[in-house]
N, CA, C and O atoms as a Maestro MAE file, in Angstrom:
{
 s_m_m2io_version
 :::
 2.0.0
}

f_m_ct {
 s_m_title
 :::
 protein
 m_atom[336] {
  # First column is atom index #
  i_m_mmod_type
  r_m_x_coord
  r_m_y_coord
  r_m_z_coord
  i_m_residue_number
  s_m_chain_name
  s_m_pdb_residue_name
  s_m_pdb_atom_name
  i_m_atomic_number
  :::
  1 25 24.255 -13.879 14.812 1 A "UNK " " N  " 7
  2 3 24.033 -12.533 14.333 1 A "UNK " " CA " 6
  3 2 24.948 -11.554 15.045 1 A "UNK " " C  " 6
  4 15 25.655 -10.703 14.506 1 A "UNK " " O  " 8
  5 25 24.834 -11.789 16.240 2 A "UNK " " N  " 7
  6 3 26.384 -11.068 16.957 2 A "UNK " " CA " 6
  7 2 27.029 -10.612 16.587 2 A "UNK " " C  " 6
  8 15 27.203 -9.393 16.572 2 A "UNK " " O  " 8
  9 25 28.130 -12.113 15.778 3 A "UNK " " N  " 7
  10 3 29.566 -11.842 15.325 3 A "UNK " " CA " 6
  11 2 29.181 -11.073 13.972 3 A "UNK " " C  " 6
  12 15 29.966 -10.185 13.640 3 A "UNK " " O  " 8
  13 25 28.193 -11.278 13.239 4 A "UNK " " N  " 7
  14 3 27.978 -10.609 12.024 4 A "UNK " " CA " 6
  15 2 27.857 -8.717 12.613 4 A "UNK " " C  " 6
  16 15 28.655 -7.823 12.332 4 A "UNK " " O  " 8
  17 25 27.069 -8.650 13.144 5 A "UNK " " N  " 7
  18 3 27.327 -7.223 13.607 5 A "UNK " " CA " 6
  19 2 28.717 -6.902 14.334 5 A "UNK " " C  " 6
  20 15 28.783 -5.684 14.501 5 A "UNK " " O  " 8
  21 25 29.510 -7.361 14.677 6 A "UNK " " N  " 7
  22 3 30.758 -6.872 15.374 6 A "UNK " " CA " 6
  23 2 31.651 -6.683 13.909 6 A "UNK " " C  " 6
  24 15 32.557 -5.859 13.783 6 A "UNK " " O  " 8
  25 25 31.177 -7.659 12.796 7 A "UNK " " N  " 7
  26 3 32.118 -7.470 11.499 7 A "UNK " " CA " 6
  27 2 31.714 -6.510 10.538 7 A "UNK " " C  " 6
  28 15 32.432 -5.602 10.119 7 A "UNK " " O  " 8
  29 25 30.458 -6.754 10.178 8 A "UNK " " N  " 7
  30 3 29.809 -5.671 9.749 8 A "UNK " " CA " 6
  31 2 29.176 -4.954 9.995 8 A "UNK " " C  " 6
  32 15 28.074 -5.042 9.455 8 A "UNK " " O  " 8
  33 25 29.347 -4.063 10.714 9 A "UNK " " N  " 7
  34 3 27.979 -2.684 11.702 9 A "UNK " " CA " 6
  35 2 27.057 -2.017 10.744 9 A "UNK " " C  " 6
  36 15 27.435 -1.386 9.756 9 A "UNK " " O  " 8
  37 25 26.052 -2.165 11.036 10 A "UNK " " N  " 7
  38 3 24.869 -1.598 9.999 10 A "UNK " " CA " 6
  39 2 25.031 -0.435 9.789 10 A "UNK " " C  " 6
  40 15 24.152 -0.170 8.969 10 A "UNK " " O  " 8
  41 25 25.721 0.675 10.040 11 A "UNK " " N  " 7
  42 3 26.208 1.730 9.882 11 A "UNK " " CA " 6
  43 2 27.327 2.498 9.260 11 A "UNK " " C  " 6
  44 15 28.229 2.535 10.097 11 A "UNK " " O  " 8
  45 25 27.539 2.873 8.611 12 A "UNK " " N  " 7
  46 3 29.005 3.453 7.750 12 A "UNK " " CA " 6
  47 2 28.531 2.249 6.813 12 A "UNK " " C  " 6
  48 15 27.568 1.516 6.588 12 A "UNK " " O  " 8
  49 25 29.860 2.531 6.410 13 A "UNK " " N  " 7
  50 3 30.187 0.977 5.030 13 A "UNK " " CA " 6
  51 2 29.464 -0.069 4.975 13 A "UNK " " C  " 6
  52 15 28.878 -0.542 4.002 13 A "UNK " " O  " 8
  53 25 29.537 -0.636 6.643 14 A "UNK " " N  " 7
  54 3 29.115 -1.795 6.512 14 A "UNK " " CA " 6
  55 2 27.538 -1.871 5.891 14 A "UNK " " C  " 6
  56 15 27.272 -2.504 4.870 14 A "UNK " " O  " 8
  57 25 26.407 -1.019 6.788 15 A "UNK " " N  " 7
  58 3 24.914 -1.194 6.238 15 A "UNK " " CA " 6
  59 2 24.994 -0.570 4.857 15 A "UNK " " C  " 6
  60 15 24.194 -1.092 4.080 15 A "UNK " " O  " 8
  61 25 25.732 0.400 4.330 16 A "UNK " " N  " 7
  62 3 25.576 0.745 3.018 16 A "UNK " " CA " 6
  63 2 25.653 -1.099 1.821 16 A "UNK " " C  " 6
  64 15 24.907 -1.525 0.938 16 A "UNK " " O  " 8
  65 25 26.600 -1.509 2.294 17 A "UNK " " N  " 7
  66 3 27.340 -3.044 1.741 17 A "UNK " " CA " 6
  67 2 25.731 -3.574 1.718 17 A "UNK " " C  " 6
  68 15 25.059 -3.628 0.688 17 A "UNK " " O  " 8
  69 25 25.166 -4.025 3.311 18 A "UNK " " N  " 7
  70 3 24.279 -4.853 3.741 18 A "UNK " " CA " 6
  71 2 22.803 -3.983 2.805 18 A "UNK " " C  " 6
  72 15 22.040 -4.528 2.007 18 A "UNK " " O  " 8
  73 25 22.795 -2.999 3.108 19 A "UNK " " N  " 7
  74 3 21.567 -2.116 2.194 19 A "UNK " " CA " 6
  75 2 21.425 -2.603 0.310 19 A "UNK " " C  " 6
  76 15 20.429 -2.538 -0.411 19 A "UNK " " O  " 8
  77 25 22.544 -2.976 0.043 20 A "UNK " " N  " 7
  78 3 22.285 -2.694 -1.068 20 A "UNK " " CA " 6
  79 2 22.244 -4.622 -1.246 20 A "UNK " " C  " 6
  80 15 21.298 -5.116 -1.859 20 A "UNK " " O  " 8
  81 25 23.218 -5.427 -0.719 21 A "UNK " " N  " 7
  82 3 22.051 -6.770 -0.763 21 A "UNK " " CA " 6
  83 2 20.992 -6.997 -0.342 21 A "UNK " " C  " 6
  84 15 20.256 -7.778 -0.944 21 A "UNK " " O  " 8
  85 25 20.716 -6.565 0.475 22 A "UNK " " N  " 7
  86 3 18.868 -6.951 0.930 22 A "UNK " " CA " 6
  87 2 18.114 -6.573 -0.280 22 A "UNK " " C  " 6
  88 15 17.151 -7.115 -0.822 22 A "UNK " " O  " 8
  89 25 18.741 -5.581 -0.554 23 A "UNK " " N  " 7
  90 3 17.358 -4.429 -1.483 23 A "UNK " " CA " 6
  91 2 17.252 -5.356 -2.727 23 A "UNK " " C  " 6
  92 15 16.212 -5.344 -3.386 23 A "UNK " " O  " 8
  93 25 18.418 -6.254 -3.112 24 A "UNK " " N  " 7
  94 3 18.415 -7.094 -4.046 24 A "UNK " " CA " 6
  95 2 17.958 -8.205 -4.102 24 A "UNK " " C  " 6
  96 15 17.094 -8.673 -4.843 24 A "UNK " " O  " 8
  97 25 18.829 -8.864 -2.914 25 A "UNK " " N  " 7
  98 3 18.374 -10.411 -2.661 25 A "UNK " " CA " 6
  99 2 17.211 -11.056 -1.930 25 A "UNK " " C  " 6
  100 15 17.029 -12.263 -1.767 25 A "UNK " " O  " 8
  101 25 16.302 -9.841 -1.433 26 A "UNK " " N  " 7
  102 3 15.339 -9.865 -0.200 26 A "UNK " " CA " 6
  103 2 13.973 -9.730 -0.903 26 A "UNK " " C  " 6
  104 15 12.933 -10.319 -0.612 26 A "UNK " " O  " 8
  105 25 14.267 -8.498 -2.257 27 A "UNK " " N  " 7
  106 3 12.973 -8.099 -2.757 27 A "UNK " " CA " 6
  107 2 11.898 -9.103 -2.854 27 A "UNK " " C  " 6
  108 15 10.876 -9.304 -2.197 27 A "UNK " " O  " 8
  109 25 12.514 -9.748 -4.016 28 A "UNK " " N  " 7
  110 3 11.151 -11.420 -4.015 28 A "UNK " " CA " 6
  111 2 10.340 -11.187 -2.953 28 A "UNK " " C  " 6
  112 15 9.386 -10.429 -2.778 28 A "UNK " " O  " 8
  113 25 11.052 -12.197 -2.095 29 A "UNK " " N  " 7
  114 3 10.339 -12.044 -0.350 29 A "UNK " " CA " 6
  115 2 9.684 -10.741 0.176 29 A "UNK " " C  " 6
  116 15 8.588 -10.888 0.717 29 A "UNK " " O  " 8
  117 25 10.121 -9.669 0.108 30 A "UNK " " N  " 7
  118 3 9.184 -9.186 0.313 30 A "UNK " " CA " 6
  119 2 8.421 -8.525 -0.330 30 A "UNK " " C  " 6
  120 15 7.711 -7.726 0.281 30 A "UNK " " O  " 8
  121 25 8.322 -8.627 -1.649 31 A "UNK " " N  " 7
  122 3 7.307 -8.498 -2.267 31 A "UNK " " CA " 6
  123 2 6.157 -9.193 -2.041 31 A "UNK " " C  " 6
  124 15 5.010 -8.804 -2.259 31 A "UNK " " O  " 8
  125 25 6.555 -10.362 -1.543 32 A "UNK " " N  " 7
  126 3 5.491 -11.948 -1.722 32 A "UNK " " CA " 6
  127 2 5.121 -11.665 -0.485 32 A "UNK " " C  " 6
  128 15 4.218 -12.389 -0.067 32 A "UNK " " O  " 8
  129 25 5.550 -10.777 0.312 33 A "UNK " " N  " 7
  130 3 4.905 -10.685 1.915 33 A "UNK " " CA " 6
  131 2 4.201 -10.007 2.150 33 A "UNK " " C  " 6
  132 15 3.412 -10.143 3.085 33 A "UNK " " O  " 8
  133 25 4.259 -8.718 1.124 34 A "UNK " " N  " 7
  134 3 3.110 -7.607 0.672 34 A "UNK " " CA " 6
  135 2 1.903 -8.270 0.078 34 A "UNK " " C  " 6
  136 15 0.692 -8.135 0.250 34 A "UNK " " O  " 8
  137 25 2.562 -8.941 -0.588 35 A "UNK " " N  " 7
  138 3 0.884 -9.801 -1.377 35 A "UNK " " CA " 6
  139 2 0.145 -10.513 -0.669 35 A "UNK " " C  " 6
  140 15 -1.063 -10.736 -0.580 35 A "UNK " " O  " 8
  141 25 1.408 -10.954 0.004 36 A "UNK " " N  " 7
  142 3 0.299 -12.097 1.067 36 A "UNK " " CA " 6
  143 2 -0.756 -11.383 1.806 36 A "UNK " " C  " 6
  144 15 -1.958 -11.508 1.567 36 A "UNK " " O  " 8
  145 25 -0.201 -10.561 2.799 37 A "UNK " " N  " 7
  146 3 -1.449 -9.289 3.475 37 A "UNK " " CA " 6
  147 2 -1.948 -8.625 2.326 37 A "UNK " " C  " 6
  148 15 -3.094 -9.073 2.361 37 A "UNK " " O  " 8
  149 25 -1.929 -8.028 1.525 38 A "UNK " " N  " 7
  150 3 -2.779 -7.672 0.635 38 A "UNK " " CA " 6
  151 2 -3.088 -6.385 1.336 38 A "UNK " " C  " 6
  152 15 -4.201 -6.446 1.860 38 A "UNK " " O  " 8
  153 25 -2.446 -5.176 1.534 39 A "UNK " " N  " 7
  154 3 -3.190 -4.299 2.575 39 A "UNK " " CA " 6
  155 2 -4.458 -3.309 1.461 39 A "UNK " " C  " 6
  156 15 -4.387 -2.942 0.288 39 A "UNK " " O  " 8
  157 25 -5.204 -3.203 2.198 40 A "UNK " " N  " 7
  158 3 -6.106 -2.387 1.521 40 A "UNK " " CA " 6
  159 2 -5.247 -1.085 1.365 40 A "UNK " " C  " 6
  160 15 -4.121 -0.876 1.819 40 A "UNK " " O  " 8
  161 25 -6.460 0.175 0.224 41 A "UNK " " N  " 7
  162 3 -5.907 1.304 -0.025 41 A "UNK " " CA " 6
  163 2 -6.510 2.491 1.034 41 A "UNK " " C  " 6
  164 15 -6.685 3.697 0.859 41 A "UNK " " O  " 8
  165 25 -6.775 1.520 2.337 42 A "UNK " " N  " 7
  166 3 -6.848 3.118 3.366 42 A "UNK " " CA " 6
  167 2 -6.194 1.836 4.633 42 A "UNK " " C  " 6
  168 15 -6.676 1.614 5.744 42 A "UNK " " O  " 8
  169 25 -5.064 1.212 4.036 43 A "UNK " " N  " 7
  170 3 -4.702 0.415 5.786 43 A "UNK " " CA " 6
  171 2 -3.619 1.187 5.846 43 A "UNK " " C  " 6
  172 15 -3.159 1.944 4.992 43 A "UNK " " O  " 8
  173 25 -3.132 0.860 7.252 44 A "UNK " " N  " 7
  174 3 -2.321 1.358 8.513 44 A "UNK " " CA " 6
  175 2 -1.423 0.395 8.276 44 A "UNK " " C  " 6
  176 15 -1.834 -0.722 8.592 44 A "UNK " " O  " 8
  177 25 -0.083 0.441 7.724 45 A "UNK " " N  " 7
  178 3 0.999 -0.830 8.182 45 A "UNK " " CA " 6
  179 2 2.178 -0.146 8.310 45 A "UNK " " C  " 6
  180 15 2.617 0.868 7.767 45 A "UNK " " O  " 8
  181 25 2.721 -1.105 9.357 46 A "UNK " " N  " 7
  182 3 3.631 -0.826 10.196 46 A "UNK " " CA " 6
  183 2 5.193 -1.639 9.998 46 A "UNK " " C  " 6
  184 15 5.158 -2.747 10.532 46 A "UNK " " O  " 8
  185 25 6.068 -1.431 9.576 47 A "UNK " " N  " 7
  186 3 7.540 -2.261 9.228 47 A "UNK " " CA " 6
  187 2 8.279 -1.850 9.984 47 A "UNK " " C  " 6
  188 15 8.720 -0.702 9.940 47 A "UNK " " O  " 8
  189 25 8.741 -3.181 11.329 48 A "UNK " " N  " 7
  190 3 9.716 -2.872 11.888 48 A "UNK " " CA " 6
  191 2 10.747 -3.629 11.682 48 A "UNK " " C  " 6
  192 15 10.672 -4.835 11.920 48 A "UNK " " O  " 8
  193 25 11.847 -3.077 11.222 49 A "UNK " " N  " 7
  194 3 13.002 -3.879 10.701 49 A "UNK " " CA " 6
  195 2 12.911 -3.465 9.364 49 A "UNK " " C  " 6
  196 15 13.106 -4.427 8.622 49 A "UNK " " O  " 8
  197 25 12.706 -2.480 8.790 50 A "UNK " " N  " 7
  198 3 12.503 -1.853 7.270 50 A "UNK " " CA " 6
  199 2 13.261 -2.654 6.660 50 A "UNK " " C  " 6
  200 15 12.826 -3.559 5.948 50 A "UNK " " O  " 8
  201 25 14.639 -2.400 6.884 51 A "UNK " " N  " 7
  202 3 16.095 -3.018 5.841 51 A "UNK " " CA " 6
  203 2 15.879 -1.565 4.958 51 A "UNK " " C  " 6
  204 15 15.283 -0.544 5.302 51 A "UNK " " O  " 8
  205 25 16.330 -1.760 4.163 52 A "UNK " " N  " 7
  206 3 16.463 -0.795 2.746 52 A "UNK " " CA " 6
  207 2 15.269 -0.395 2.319 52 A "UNK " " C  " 6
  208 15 15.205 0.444 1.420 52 A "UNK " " O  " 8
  209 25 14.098 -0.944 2.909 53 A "UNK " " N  " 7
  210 3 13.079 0.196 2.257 53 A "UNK " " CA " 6
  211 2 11.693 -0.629 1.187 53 A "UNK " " C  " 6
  212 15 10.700 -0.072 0.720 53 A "UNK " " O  " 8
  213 25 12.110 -2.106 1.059 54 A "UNK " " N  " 7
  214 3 11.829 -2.534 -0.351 54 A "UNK " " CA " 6
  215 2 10.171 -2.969 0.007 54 A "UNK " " C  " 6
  216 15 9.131 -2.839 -0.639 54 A "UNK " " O  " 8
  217 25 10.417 -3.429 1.084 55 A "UNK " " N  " 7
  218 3 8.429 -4.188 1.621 55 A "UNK " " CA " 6
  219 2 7.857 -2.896 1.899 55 A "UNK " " C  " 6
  220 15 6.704 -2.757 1.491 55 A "UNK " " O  " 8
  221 25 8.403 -1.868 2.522 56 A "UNK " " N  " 7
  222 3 7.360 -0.785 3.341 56 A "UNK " " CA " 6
  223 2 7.342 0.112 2.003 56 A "UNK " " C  " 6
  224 15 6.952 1.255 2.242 56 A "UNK " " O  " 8
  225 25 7.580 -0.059 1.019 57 A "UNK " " N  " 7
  226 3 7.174 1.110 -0.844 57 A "UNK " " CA " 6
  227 2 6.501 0.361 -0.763 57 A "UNK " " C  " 6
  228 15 5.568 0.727 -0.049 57 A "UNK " " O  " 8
  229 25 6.335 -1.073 -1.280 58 A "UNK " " N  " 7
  230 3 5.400 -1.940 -1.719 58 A "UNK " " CA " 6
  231 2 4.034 -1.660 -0.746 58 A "UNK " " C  " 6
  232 15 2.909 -1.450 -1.200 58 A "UNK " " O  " 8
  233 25 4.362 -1.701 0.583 59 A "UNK " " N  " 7
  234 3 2.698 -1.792 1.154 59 A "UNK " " CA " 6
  235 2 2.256 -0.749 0.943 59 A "UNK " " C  " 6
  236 15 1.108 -0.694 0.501 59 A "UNK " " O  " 8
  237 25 2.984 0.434 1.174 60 A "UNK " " N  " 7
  238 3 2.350 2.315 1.099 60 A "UNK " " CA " 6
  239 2 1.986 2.499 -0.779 60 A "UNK " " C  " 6
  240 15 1.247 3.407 -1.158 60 A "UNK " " O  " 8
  241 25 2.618 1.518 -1.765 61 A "UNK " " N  " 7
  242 3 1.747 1.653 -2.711 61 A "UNK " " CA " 6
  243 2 0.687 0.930 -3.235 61 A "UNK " " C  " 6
  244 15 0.212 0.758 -4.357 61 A "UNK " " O  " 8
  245 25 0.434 0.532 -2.034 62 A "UNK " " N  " 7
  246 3 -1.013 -0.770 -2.014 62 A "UNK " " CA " 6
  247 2 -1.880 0.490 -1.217 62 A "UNK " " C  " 6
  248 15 -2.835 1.140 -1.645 62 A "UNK " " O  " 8
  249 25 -1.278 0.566 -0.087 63 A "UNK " " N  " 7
  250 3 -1.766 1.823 0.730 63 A "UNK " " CA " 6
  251 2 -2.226 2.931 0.646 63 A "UNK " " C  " 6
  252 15 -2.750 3.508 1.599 63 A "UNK " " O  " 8
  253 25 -2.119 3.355 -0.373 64 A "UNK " " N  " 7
  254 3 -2.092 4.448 -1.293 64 A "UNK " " CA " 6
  255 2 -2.957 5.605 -0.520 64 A "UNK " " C  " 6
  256 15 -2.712 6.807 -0.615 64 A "UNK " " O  " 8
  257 25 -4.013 5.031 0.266 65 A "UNK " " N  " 7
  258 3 -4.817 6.222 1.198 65 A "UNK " " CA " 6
  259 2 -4.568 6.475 2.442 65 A "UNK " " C  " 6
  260 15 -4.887 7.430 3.150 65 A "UNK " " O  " 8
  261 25 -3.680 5.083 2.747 66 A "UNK " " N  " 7
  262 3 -3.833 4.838 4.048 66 A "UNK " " CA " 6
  263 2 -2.082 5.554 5.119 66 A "UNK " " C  " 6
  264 15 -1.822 6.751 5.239 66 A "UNK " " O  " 8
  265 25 -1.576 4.873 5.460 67 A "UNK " " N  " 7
  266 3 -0.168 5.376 5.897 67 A "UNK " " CA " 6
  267 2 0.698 4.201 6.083 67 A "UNK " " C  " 6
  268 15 0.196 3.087 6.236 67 A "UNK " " O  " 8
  269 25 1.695 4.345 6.080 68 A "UNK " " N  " 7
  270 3 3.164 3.169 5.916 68 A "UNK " " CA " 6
  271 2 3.898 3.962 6.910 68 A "UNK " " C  " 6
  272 15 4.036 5.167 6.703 68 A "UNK " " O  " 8
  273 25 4.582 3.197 8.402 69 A "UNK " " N  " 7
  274 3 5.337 3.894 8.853 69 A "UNK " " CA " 6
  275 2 6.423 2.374 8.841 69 A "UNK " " C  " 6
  276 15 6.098 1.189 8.919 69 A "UNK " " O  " 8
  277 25 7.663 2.958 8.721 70 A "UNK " " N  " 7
  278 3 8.341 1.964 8.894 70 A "UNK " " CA " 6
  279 2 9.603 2.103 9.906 70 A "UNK " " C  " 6
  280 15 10.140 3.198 9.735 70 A "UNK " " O  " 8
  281 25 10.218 1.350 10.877 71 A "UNK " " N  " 7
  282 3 11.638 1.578 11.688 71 A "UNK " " CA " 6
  283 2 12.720 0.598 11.387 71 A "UNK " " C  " 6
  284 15 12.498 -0.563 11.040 71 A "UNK " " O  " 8
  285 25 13.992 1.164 11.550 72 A "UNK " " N  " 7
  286 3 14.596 0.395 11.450 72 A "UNK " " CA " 6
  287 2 15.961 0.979 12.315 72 A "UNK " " C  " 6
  288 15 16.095 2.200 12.235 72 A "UNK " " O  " 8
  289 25 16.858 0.346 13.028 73 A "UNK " " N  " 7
  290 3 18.053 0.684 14.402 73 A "UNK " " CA " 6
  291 2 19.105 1.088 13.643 73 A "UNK " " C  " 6
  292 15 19.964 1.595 14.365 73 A "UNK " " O  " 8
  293 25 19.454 1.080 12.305 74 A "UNK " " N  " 7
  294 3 20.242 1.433 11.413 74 A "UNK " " CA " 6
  295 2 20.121 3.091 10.313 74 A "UNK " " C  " 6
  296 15 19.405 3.218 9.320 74 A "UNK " " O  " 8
  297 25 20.780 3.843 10.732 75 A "UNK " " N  " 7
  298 3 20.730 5.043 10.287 75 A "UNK " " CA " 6
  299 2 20.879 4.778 8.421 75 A "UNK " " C  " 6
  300 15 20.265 5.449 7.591 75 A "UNK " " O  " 8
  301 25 21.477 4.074 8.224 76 A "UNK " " N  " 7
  302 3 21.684 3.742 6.871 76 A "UNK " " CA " 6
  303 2 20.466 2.982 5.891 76 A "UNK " " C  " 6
  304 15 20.460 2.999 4.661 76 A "UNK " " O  " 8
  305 25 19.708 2.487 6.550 77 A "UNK " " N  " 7
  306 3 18.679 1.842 6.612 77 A "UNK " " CA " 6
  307 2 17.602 2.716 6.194 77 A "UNK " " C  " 6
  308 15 16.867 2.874 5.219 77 A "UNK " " O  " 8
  309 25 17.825 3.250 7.410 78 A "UNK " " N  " 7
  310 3 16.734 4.651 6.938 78 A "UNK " " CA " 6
  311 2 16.542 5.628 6.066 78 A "UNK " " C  " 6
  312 15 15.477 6.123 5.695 78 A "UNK " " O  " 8
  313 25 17.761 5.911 5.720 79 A "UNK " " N  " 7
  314 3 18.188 6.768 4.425 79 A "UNK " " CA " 6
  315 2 17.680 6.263 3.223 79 A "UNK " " C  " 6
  316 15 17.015 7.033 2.530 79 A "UNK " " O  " 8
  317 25 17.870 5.100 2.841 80 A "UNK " " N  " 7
  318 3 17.982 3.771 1.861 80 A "UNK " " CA " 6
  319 2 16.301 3.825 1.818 80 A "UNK " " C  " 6
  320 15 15.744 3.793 0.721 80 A "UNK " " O  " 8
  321 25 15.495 3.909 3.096 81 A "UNK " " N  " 7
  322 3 14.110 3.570 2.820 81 A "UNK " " CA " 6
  323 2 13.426 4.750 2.201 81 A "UNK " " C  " 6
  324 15 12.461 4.657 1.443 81 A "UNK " " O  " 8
  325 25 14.164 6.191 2.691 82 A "UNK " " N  " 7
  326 3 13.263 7.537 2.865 82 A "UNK " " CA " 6
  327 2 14.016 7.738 0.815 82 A "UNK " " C  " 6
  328 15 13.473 8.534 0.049 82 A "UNK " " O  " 8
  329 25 14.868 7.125 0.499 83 A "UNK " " N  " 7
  330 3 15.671 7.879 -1.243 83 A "UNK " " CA " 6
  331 2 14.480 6.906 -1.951 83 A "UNK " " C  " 6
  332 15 14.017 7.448 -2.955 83 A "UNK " " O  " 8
  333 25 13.965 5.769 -1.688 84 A "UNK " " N  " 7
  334 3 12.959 4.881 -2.774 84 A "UNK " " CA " 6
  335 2 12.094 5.441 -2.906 84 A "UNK " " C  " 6
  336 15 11.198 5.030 -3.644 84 A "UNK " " O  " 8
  :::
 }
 m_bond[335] {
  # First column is bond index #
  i_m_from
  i_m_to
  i_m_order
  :::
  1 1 2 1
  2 2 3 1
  3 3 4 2
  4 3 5 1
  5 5 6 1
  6 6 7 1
  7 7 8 2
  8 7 9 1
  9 9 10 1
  10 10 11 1
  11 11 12 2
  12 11 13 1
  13 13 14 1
  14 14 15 1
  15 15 16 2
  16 15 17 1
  17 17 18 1
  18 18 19 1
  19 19 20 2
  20 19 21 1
  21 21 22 1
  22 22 23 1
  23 23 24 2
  24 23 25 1
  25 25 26 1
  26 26 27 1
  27 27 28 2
  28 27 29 1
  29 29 30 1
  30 30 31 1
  31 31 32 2
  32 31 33 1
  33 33 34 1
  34 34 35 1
  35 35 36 2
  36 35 37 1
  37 37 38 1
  38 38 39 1
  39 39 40 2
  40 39 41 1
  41 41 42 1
  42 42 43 1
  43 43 44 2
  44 43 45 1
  45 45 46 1
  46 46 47 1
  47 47 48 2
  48 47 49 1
  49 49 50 1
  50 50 51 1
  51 51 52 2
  52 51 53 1
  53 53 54 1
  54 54 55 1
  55 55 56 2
  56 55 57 1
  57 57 58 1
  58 58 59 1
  59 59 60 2
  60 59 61 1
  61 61 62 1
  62 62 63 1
  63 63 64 2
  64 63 65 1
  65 65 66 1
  66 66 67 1
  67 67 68 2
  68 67 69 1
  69 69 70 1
  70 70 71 1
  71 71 72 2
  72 71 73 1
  73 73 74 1
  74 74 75 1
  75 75 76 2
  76 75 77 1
  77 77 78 1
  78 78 79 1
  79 79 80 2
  80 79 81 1
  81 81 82 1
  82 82 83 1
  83 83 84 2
  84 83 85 1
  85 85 86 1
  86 86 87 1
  87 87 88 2
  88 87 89 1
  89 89 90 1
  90 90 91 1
  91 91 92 2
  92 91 93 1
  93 93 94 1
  94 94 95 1
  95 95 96 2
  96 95 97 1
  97 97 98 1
  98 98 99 1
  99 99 100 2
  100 99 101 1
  101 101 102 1
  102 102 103 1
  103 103 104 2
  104 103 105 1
  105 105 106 1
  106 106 107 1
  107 107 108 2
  108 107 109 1
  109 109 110 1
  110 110 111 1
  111 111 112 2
  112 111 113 1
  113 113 114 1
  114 114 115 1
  115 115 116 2
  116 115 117 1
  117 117 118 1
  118 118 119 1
  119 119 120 2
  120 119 121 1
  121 121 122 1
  122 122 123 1
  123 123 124 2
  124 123 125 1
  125 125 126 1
  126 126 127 1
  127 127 128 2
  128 127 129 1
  129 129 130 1
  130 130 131 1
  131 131 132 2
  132 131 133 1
  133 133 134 1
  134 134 135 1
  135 135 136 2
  136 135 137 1
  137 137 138 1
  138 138 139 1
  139 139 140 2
  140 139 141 1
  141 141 142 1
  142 142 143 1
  143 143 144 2
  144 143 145 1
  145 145 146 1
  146 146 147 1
  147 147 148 2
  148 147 149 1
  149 149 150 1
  150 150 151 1
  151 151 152 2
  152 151 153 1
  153 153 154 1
  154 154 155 1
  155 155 156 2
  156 155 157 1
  157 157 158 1
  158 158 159 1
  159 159 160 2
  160 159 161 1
  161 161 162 1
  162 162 163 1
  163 163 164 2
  164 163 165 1
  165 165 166 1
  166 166 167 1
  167 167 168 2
  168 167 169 1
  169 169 170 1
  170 170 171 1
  171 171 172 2
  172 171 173 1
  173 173 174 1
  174 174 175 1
  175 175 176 2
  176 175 177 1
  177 177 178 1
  178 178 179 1
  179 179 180 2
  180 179 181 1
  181 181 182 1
  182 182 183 1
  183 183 184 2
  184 183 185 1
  185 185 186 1
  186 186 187 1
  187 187 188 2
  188 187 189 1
  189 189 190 1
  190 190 191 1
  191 191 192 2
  192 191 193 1
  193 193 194 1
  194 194 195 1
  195 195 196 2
  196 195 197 1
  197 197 198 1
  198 198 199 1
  199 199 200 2
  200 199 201 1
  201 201 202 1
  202 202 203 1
  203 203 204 2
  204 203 205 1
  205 205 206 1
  206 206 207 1
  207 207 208 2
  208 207 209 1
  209 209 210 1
  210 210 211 1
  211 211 212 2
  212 211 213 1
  213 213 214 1
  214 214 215 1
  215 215 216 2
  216 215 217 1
  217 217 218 1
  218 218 219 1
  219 219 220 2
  220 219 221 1
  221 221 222 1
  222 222 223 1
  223 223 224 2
  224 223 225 1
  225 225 226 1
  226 226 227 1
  227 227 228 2
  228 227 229 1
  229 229 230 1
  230 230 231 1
  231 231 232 2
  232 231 233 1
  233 233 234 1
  234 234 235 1
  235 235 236 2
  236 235 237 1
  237 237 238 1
  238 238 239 1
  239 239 240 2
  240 239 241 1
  241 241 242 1
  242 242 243 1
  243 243 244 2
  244 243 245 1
  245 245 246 1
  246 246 247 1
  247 247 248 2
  248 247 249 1
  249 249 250 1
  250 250 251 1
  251 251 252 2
  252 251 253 1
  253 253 254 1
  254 254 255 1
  255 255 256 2
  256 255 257 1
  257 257 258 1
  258 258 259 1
  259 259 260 2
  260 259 261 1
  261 261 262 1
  262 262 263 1
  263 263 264 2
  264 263 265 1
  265 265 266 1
  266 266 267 1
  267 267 268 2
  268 267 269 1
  269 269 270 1
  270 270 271 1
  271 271 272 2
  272 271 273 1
  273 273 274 1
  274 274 275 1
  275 275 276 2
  276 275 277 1
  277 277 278 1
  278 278 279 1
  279 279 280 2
  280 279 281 1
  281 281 282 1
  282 282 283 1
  283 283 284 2
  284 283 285 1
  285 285 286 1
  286 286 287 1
  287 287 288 2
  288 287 289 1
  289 289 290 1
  290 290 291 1
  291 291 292 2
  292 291 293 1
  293 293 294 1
  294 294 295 1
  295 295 296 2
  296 295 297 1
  297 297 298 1
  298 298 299 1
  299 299 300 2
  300 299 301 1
  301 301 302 1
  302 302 303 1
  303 303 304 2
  304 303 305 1
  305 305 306 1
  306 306 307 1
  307 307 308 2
  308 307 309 1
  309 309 310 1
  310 310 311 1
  311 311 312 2
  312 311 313 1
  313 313 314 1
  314 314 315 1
  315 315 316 2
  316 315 317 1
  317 317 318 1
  318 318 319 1
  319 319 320 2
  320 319 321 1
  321 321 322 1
  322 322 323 1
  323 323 324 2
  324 323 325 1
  325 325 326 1
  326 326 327 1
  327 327 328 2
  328 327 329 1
  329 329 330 1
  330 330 331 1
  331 331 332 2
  332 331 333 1
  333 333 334 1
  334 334 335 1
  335 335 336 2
  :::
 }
}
């Protein structure tokens, strides 16, 4: 993972590049990871490592009463989670 971050930095270009495959190739998964917890509509969940945004919509609209906070070390990341 290193050399992948020294080539592509999650930031500028590169996480915009990396943002927009996850959000694609990742969804499935985390969709299926939302289902699996099943959060109720007043739970508390927490996503660290957001990526683009795609699991932490899914739980906060399971969540619907409750709160979704999500982090992620990538400024681009974050953007990507806060526009869904």
């Amino acid at each position: 993972m290193d050399i992948l971050n020294r080539i592509l930095p999650w930031d500028g270009w590169g996480g915009r590049i990396m943002a927009t495959v996850m959000a694609t190739g990742n969804a499935d998964m985390e969709n299926a990871a939302v289902d699996l917890v099943n959060p109720r509509p007043d739970a508390k969940v927490l996503m660290i490592g957001c990526g683009p945004g795609v699991g932490v919509v899914a739980a906060a609209c399971r969540a619907s009463n409750g709160m979704a906070i999500s982090l992620d070390p990538s400024a681009v990341m974050v953007e990507r989670t806060r526009t869904r």
